[in-house]
N, C-alpha and C positions, 0 to 999 in steps of 0.2 A: 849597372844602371837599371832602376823600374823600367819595364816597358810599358807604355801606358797607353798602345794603340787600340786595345780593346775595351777600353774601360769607357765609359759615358763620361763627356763635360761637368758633371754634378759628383758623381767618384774621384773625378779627378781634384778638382777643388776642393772636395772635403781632406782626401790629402795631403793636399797642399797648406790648408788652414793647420789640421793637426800638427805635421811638421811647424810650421811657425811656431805657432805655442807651442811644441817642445823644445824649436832652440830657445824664442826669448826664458821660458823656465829654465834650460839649462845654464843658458848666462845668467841665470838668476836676477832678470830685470823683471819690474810691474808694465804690467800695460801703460801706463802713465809714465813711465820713467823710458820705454820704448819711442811712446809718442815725443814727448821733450825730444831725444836724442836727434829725428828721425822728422822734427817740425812740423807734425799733425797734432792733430788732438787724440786723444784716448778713445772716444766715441770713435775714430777711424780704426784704433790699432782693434776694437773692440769687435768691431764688424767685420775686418780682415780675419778673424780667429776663426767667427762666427760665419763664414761665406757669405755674409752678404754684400752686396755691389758697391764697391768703391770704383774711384778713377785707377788707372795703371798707375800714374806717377803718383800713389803713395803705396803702390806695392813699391815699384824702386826706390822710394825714400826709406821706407821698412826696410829692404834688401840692406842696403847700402847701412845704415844704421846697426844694421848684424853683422857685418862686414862679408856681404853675400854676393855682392855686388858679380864677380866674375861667373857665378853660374848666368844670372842674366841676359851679360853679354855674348853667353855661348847660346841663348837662347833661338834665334831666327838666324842663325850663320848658315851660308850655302850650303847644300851637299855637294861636292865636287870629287866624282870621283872619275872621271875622265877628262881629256883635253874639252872634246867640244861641251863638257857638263862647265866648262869653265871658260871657253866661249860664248854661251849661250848665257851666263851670268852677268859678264860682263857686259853685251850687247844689252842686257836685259836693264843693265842701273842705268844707259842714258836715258833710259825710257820713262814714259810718263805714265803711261794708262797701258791695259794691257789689250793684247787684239782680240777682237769681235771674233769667236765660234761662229762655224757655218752652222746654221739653224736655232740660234740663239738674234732674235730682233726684240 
């Protein structure tokens, strides 16, 4: 797996866009025939290539449409690698909002 903790948000995305256009090229789908699959428009799949700003849920519609769907869901999963990291998760989902830092008003 890329490590991608040194790279800039803008590195990263360009990335991220490359890889896309090279799976849908590799499945040998058009940007048009992506978007149909995938229920945006072509102007979306066009600007997903292209990095610029779309909503999230038509990155997951794209995903899903590739059948990409499972890297996604591994996307924001805990890291748990002790008891109380898994504690502290758990107490963490009944939560709403997170606690105020001392010196943060």
């Amino acid at each position: 797996m890329l490590e991608l903790s040194f790279s800039k948000p803008d590195e990263i995305v360009k990335r991220l866009c490359d890889r896309l256009r090279t799976e849908r090229l590799a499945l040998n789908m058009t940007q048009a025939e992506l978007a149909g699959r995938a229920g945006i428009g072509a102007n979306t799949v066009s600007n997903l290539e292209a990095g610029r700003n779309v909503g999230f849920e038509n990155v997951v519609r794209v995903a899903m449409a590739l059948g990409r769907t499972r890297e996604l869901e591994g996307l924001f999963l805990p890291k748990l690698d002790s008891i109380e990291d898994i504690r502290r998760y758990e107490n963490s989902a009944k939560r709403v909002r997170s606690t105020r830092k001392a010196g943060n008003a």
